[in-house]
VOGU-3710 file (C-alpha; in Angstrom, 3 decimals, decimal comma):
1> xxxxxxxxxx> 90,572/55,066/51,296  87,283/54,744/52,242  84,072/56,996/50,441  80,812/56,711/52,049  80,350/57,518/55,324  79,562/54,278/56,940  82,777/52,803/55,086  84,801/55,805/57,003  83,152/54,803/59,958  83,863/50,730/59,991
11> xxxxxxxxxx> 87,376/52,035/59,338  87,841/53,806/61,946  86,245/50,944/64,476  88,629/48,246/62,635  91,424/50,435/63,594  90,718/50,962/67,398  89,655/47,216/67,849  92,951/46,084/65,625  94,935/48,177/68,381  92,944/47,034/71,826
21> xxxxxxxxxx> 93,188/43,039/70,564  96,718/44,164/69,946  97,025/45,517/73,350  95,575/41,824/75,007  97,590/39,692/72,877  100,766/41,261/74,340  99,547/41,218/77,859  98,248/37,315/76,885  101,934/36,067/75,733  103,407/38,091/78,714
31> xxxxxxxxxx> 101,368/36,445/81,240  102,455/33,146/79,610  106,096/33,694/79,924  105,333/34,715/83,658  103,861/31,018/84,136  106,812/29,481/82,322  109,325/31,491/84,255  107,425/30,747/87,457  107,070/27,092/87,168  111,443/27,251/85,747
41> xxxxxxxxxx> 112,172/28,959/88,626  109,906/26,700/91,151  108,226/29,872/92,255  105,912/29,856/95,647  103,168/31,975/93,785  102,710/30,471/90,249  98,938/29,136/91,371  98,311/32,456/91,380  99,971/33,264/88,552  98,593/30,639/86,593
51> xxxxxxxxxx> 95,180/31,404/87,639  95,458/34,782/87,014  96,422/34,179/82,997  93,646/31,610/83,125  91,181/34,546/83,633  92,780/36,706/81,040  92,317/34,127/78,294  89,086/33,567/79,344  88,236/36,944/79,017  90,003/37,904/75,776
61> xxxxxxxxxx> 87,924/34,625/74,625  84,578/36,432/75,383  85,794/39,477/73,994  86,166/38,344/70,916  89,956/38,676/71,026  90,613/34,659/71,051  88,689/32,058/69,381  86,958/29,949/72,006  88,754/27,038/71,529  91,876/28,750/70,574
71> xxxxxxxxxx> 91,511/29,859/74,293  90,618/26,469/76,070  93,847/24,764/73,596  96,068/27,620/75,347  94,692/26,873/78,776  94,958/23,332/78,852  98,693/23,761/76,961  99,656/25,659/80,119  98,229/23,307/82,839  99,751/20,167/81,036
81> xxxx> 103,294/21,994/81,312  102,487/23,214/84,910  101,498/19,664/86,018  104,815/17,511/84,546
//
């Protein structure tokens, strides 16, 4: 366990940023399995859908959440299996 102050303090911040990065990853691999299921089941809406997860990753990218390229490798996964 942590000693000084500061050290008490960074591990309290780790904790609450392990838990909200936590939080977007789920919502990230759920909004993935919404495209899937969408484009599986021919759906009229999964544009939408699609363009709503690419906004998520986008933003969990600039959060700090996702690696930049991590995030455009995810992106361009999805619209490769969209488009065949």
């Amino acid at each position: 366990m942590a000693n000084h102050k500061s050290a008490k303090k960074r591990a309290k911040q780790s904790q609450v940023r392990r838990l909200r990065n936590r939080s977007v990853k789920t919502t990230l691999k759920n909004l993935e399995k919404k495209v899937r299921a969408a484009k599986e089941d021919n759906s009229e809406n999964k544009d939408e859908i699609m363009r709503k997860t690419q906004s998520a990753i986008q933003k969990a990218a600039k959060k700090g959440v996702l690696h930049k390229k991590t995030a455009s490798r995810k992106i361009s996964r999805l619209f490769k299996f969209m488009n065949t």
